[in-house]
C-alpha positions as CSV (number, residue, x, y, z in Angstrom):
1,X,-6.2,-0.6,34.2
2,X,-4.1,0.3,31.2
3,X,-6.0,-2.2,29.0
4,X,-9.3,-0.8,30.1
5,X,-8.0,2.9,29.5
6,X,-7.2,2.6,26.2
7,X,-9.7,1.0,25.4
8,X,-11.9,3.9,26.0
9,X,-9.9,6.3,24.0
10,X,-10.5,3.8,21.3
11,X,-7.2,1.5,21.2
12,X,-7.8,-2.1,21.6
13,X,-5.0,-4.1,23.1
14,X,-5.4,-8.1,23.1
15,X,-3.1,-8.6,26.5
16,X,-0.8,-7.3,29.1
17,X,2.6,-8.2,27.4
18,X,1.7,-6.0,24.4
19,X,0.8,-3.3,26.8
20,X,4.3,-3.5,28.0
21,X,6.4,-3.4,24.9
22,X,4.4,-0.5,24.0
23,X,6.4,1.5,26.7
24,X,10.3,0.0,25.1
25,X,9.7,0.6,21.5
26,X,12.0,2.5,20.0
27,X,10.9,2.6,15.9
28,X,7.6,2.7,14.3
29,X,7.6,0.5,11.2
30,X,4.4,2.2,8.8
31,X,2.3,0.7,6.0
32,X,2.1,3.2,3.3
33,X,-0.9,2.4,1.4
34,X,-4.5,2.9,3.5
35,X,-2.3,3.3,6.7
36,X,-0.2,6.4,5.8
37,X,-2.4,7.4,3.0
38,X,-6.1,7.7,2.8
39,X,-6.1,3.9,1.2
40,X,-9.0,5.3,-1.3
41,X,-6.7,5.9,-4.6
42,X,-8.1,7.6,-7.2
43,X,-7.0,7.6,-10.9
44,X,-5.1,10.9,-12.2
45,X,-3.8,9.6,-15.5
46,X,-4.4,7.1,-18.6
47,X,-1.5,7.2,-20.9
48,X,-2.0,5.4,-24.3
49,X,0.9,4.0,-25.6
50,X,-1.8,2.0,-28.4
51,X,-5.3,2.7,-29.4
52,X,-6.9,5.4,-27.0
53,X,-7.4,6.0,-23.6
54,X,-10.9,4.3,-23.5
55,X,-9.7,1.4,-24.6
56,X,-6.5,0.7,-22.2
57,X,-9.1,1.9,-19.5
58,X,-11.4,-0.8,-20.5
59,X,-9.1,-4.0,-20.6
60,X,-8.0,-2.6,-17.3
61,X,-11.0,-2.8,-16.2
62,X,-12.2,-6.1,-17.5
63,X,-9.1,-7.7,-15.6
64,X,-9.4,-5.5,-12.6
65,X,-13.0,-6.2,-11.9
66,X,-12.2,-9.4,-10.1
67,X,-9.6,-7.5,-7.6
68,X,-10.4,-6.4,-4.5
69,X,-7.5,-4.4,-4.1
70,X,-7.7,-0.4,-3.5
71,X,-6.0,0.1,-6.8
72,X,-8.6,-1.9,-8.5
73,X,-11.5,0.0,-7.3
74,X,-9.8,3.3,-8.1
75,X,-10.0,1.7,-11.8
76,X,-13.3,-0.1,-11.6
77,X,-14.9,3.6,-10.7
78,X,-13.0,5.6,-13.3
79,X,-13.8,2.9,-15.8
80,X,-17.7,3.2,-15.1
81,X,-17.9,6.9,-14.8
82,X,-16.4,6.6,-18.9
83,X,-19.5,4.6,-19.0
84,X,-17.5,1.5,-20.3
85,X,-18.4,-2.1,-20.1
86,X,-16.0,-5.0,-19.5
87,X,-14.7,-7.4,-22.5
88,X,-15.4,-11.3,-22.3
89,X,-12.5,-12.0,-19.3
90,X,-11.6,-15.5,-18.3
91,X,-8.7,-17.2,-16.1
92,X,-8.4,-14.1,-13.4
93,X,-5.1,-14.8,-11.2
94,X,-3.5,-12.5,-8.7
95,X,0.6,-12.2,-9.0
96,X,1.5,-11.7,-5.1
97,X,3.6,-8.2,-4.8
98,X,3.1,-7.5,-9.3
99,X,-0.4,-7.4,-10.6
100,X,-3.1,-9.1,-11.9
101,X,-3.6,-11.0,-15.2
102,X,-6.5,-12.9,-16.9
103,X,-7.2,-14.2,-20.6
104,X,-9.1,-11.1,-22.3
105,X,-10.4,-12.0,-25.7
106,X,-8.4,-14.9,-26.1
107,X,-5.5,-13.4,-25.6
108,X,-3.3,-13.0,-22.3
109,X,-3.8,-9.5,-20.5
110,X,-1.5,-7.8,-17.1
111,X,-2.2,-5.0,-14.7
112,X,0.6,-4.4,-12.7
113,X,4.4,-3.4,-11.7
114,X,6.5,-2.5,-15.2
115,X,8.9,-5.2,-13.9
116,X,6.7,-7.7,-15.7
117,X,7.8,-6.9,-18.7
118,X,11.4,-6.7,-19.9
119,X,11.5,-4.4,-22.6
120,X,10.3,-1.7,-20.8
121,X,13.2,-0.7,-19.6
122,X,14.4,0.2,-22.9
123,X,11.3,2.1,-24.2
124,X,12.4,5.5,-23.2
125,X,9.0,7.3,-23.9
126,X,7.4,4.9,-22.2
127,X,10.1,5.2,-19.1
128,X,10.0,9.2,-19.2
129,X,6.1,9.6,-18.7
130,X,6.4,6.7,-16.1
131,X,9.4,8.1,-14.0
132,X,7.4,11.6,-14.4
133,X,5.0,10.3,-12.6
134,X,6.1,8.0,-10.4
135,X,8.2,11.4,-9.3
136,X,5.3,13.1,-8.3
137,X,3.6,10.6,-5.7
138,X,1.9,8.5,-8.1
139,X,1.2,4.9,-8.4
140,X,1.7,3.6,-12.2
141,X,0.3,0.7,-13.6
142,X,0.9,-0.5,-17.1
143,X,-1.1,-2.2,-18.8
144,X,-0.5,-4.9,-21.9
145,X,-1.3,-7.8,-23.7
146,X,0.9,-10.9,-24.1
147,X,4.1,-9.2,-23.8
148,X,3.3,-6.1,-25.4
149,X,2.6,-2.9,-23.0
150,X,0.0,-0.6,-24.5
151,X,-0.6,1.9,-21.8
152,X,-0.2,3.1,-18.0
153,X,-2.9,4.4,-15.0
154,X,-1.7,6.0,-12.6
155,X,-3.5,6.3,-9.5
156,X,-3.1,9.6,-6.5
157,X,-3.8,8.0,-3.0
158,X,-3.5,11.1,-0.8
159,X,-2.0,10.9,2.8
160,X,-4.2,11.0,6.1
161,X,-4.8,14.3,7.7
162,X,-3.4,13.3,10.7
163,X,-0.1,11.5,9.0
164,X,2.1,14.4,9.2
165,X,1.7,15.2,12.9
166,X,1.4,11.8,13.9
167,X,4.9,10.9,12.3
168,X,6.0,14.8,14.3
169,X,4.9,13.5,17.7
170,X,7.0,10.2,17.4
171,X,10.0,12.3,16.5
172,X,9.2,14.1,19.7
173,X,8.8,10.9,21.7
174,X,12.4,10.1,19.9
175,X,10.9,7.2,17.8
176,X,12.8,6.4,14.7
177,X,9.7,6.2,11.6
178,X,10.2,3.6,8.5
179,X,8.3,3.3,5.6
180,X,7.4,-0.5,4.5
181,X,5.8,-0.7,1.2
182,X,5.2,-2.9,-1.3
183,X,4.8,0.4,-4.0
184,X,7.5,1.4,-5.6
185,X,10.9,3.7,-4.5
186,X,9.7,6.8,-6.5
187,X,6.6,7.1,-5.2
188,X,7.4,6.0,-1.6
189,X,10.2,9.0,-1.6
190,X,7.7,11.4,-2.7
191,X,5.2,10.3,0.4
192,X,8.0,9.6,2.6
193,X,9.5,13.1,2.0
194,X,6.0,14.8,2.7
195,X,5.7,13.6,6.0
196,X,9.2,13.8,7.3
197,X,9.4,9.9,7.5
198,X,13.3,8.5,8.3
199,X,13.5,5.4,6.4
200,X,12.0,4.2,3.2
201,X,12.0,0.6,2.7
202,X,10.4,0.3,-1.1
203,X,9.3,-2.7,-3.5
204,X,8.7,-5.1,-0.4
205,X,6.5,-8.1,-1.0
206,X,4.9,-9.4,2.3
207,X,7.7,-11.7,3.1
208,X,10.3,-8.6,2.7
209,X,8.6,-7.0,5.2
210,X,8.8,-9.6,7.5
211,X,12.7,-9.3,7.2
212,X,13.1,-5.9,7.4
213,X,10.8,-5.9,10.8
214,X,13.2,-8.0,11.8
215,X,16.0,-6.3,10.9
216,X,14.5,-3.2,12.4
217,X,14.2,-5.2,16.0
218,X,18.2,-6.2,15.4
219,X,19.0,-2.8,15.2
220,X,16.5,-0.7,17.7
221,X,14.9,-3.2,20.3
222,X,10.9,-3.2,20.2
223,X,9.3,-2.6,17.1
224,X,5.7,-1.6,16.2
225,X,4.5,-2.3,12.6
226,X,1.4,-0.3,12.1
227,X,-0.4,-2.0,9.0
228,X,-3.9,-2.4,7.1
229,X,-3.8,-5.2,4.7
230,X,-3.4,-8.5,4.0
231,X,-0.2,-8.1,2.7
232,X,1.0,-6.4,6.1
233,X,-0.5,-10.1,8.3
234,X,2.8,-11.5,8.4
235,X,4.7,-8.6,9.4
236,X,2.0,-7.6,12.2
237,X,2.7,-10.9,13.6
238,X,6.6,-10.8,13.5
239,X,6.6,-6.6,15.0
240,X,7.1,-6.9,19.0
241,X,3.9,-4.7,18.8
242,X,1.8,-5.5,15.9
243,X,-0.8,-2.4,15.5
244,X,-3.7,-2.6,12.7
245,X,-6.0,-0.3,11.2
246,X,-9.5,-0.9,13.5
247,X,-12.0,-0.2,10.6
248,X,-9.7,-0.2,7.2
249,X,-8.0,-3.5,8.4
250,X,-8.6,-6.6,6.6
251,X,-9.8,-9.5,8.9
252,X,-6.3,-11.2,8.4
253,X,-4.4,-7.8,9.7
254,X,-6.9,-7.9,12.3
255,X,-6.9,-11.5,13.5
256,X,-2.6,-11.1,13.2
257,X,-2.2,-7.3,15.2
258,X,-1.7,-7.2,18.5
259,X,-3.4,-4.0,18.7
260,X,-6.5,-2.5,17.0
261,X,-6.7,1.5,16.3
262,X,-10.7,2.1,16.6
263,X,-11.5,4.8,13.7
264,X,-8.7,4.6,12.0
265,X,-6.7,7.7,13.8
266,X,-3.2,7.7,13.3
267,X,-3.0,10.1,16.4
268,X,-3.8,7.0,18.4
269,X,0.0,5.6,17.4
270,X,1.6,8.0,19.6
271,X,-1.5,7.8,22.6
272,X,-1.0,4.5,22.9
273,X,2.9,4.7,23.4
């Protein structure tokens, strides 16, 4: 009867144990980007550190058009509203958790996490603008060739209407709320302090968020990660309750959740607790 009530109010639960660990969780473990946020980022900012801003928005672009991750797009669509076209691109390879890189005019070309490359951290122009940004919510990528970095995008991916009161009624129910992202600690703070969220667990790659869940389920009991992605498949299945994004949710996250939010309404979180 539960199963068949939820259902109507839109959340889809796969079985009758799920049902009842939904009534002894005691944290909420949240996905930040398309689960929190609106998961449709949008580039704010193209910082040359070389050349101009056309051109580090086009070699991001001719790496970027082989992605299908949200960040991608948001660079695909700025990228063809300049009107630009893609350079000759060859060798396209995901790095899991960093970026993407591919072979651009012969040479080798990154989109991704600073981390890749080690002397950023002692270019402090480059570090200033970047940790300005960063500050203020943003997601920065840089952007370089062979080991040089030539310029940054960063990208705005505002929160879901509903985020703020969702995360306010779990309070009331007396829910602990975490943050799991793979973004960076900056930028998750600045989200994270937005909506009131608890905990902010920063720079995880899909196999750190695995962990934390279950360090999460060491320390409170039942857990529910609430996820979108790919990236959040392994830590759907390793959550006592593992809750996906109905419509935004990759078919991994979907095939992996133990629950399925129709429409994408956050509001459904505390509903179906």
């Amino acid at each position: 009867a539960g199963i068949g009530r939820a259902g109507r109010e839109g959340v889809l639960i796969k079985g009758g144990v799920y049902l009842e660990n939904l009534g002894k969780v005691r944290a909420v473990a949240f996905d930040k980007t398309g689960t929190l946020t609106q998961g449709e980022p949008v580039v704010s900012d193209i910082i040359a550190l070389e050349g101009t801003e056309s051109e580090v928005m086009r070699l991001a672009y001719s790496i970027e058009q082989f992605s299908e991750h949200p960040i991608a797009k948001a660079i695909i669509k700025k990228a063809q509203e300049m009107k630009l076209t893609p350079l000759e691109t060859h060798e396209f390879q995901s790095l899991t958790g960093m970026g993407v890189q591919a072979h651009v005019g012969g040479k080798k070309a990154y989109v991704g996490k600073p981390e890749h490359f080690k002397q950023a951290e002692g270019d402090f122009s480059f570090n200033r603008q970047f940790k300005d940004l960063r500050g203020r919510g943003r997601t920065v990528m840089v952007i370089g060739i062979q080991e040089r970095i030539i310029g940054m995008i960063a990208v705005r991916d505002e929160p879901r209407p509903e985020a703020k009161e969702t995360i306010e009624k779990l309070h009331a129910m007396g829910m602990k709320i975490v943050m799991l992202t793979g973004d960076n600690q900056d930028t998750a703070m600045a989200i994270a302090n937005e909506l009131g969220i608890d905990d902010v667990q920063a720079d995880l790659k899909p196999e750190g968020k695995i962990e934390a869940v279950r360090k999460l389920e060491q320390k409170y009991g039942k857990v529910i990660m609430v996820g979108d992605g790919i990236n959040d498949a392994p830590a759907l299945t390793e959550a006592s309750v593992g809750m996906v994004m109905g419509t935004a949710g990759t078919d991994a996250a979907l095939e992996a959740a133990d629950v399925a939010l129709m429409g994408d309404d956050l509001a459904k979180v505390p509903y179906a607790l």
